[in-house]
C-alpha positions as CSV (number, residue, x, y, z in Angstrom):
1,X,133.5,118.0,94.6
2,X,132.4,121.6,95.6
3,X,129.1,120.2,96.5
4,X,130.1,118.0,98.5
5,X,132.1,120.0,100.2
6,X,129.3,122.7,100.7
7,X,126.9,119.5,102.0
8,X,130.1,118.4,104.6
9,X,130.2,122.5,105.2
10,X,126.5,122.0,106.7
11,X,127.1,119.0,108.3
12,X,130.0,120.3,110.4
13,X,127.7,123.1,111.6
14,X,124.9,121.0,112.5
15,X,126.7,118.6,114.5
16,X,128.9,121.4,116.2
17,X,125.8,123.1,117.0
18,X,124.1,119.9,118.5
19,X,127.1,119.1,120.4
20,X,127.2,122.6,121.8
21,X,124.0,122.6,122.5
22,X,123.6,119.4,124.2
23,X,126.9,119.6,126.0
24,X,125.4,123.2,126.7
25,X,122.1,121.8,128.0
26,X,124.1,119.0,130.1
27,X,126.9,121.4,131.9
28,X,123.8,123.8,133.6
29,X,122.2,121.1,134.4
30,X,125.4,119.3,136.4
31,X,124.0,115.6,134.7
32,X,127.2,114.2,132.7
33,X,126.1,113.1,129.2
34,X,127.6,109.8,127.4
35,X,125.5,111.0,124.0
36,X,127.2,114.5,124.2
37,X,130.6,112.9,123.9
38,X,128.9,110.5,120.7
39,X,128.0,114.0,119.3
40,X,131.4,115.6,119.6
41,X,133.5,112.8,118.0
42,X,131.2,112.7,115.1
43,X,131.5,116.6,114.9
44,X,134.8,116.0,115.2
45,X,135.3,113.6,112.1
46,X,133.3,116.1,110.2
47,X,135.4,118.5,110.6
48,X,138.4,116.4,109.4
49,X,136.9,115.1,106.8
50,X,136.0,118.9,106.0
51,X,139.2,120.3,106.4
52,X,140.7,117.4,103.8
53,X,138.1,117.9,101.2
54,X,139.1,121.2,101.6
55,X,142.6,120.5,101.1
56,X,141.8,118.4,98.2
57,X,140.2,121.2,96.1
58,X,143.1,123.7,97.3
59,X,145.7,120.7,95.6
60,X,143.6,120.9,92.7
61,X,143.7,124.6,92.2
62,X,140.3,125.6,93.3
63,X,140.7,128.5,94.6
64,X,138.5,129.8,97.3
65,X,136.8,132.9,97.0
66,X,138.8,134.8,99.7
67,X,141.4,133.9,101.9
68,X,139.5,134.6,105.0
69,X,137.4,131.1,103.8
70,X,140.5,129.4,104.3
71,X,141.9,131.1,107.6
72,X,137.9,129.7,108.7
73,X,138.1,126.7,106.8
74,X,141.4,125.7,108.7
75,X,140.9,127.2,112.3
76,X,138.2,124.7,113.0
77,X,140.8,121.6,112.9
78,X,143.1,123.9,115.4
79,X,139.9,124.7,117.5
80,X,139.5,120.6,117.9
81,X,143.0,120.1,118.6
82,X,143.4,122.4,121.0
83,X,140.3,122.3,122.7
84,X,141.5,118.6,123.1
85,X,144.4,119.5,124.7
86,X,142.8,121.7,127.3
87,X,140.1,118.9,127.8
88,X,143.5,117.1,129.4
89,X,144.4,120.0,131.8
90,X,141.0,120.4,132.9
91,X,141.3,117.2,133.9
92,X,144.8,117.4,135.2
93,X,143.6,120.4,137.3
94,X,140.8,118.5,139.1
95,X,143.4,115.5,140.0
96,X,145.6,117.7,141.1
97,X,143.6,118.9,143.6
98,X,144.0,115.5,145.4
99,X,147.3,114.1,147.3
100,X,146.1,110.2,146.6
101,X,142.8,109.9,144.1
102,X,143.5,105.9,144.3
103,X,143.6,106.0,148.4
104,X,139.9,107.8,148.4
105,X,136.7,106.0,149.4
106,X,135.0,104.6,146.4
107,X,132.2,107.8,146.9
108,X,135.0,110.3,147.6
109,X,136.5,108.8,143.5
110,X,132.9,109.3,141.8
111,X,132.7,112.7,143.3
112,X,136.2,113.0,141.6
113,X,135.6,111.7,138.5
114,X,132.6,113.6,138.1
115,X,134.0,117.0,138.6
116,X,136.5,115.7,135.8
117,X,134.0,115.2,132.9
118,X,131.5,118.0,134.0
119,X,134.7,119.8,133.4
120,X,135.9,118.1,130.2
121,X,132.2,119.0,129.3
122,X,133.0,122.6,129.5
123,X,135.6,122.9,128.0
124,X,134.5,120.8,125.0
125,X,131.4,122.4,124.6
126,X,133.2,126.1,124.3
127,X,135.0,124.5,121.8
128,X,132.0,123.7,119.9
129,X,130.6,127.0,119.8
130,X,133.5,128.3,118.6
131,X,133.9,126.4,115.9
132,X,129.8,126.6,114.9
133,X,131.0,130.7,114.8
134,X,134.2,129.8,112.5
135,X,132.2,128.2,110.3
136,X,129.5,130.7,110.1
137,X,132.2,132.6,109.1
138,X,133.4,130.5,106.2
139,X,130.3,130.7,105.4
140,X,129.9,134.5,104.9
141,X,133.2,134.6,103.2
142,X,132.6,132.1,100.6
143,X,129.4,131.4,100.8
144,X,127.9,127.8,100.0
């Protein structure tokens, strides 16, 4: 079970660090990307799966080899959550801009909807990147 958690360990940081770079590479360019937001679900459902596995061994009295690994074991699930819940404000900021979105020309609502995922984007991404640093940092505390 510890290998597999240690092969889940690597696969949460290589799919963070895709996402983040690819949601990265997207957000300087200003060219919203549909594969970005493929990457950053499946990073996402890595790091559940991670943080259960993890949970599992904890309920089975494996005990990790510092606490720190579990303060960066855990944060990662928080990071996703609450990078999620900014993702929603960035958009509610951008909508808020406008009186009527629904009453704008069919250009004007692209323009608008645009702004709203190259923010999304953003915010996502620096969410990924925080999370590939977490888990670097489970890493160095207990090592895989």
């Amino acid at each position: 079970m510890t290998t597999v958690h240690a092969v889940v360990g690597v696969s949460v940081l290589a799919f963070n660090l895709l996402a983040a770079g690819w949601g990265g590479a997207a957000w300087l360019r200003k060219e919203p990307s549909v594969w970005f937001w493929y990457l950053l679900r499946v990073a996402q459902v890595v790091v559940v799966v991670q943080a259960v596995l993890g949970f599992i061994l904890f309920a089975r009295g494996m005990r990790a080899p510092d606490d720190l690994h579990v303060v960066y074991g855990i944060a990662p699930l928080v990071v996703t959550l609450f990078a999620e819940g900014m993702r929603a404000g960035a958009a509610q900021q951008v909508l808020a801009e406008y009186d009527d979105v629904e009453a704008l020309p069919d250009d004007e609502k692209r323009q608008v909807a645009r702004k709203v995922v190259m923010r999304e984007m953003g915010v996502m991404t620096i969410g990924t990147l925080l999370i590939v640093t977490l888990v670097l940092r489970a890493v160095q505390s207990g090592g895989l």
